[in-house]
C-alpha positions as CSV (number, residue, x, y, z in Angstrom):
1,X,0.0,0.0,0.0
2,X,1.0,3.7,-0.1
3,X,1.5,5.8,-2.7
4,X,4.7,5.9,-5.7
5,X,7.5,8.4,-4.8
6,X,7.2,12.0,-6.0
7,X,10.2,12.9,-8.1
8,X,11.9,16.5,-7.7
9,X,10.9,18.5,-11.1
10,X,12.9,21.7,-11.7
11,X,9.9,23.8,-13.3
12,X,8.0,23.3,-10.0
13,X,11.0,24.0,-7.5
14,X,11.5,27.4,-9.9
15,X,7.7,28.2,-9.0
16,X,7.9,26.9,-5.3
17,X,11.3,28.8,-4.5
18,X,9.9,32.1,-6.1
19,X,7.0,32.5,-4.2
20,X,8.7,31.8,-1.2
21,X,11.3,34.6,-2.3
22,X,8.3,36.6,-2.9
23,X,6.2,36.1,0.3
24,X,9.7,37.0,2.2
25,X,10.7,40.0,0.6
26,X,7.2,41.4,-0.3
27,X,6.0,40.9,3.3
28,X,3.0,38.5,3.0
29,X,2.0,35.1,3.4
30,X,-0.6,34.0,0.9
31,X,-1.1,31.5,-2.2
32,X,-1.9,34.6,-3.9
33,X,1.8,36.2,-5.0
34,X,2.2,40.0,-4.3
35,X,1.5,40.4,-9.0
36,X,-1.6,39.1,-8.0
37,X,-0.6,35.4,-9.3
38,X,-1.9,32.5,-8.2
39,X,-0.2,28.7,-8.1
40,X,-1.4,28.0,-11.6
41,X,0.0,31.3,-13.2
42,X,3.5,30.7,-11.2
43,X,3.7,26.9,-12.9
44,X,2.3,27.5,-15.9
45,X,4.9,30.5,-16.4
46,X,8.0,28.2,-15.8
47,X,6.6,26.2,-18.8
48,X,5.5,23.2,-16.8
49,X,2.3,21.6,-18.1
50,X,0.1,20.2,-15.2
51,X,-3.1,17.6,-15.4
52,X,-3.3,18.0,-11.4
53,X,-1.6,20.8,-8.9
54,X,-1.6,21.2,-5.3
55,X,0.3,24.0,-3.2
56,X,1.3,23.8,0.6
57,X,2.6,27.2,2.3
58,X,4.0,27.3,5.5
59,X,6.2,30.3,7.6
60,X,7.8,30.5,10.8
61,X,9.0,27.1,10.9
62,X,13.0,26.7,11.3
63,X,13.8,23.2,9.9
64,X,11.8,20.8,7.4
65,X,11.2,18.5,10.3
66,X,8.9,21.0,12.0
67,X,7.3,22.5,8.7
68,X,6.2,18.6,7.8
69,X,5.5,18.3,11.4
70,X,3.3,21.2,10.7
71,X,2.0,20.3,7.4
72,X,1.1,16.7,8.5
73,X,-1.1,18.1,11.2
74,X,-3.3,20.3,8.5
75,X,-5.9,18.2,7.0
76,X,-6.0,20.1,4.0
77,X,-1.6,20.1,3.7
78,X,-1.7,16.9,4.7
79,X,-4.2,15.8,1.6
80,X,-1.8,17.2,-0.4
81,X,1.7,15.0,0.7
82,X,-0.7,12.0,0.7
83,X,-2.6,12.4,-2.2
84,X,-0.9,9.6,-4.9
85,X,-2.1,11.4,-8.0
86,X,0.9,13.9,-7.6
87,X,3.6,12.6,-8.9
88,X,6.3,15.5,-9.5
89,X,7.3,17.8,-6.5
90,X,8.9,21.7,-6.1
91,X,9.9,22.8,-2.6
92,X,11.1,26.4,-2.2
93,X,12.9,27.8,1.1
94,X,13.6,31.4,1.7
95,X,14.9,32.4,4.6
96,X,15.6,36.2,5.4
97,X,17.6,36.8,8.5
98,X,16.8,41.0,8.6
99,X,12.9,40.2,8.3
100,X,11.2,43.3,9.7
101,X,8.3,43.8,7.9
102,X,4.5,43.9,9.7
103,X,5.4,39.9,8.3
104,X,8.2,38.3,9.7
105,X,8.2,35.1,10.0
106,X,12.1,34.8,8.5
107,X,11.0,31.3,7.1
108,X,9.3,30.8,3.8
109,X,8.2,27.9,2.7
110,X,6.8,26.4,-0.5
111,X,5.4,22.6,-1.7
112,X,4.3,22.7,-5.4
113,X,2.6,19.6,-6.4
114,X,1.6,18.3,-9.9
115,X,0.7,15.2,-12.2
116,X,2.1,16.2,-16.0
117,X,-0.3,16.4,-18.4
């Protein structure tokens, strides 16, 4: 039982590790990026083409240990991981150590999930 591995898929990590550069330095937390772009418009403009997509944002959380810790105890993050129709993954990590926006969590995180089409 249990589902395939993901593999890593550079198009996806692109997406993933722009919009956590974007949440850090633009001073939100949000799917929706700070040019008003959603998940879709961030994978479809690294050229990746998607049957199925799935995005997981987290901040505030120092290692990956605690982020999955984090995820994994979100129903809706955790249907994500677990759902075995993804098959590609694209994790982005910003961290900004000077974070003093009305936002600062310092740690930015990003899962992109996808099946190819």
């Amino acid at each position: 039982a249990g589902c395939n591995p993901v593999t890593t898929n550079e198009k996806l990590a692109a997406a993933a590790r722009g919009h956590s550069d974007d949440m850090a330095v633009n001073d939100f937390f949000s799917h929706t990026g700070s040019d008003n772009a959603s998940f879709v418009d961030r994978v479809e403009r690294q050229g990746y083409s998607w049957s199925r997509l799935g995005e997981n944002i987290a901040a505030g959380y120092s290692t990956p240990a605690s982020v999955m810790n984090g995820w994994m105890n979100s129903s809706g993050h955790r249907a994500n991981i677990l759902n075995c129709a993804f098959t590609e993954i694209g994790i982005g990590y910003t961290y900004l150590a000077n974070d003093t926006g009305s936002i600062n969590y310092r740690h930015y995180w990003t899962q992109d999930f996808a099946t190819p089409r």
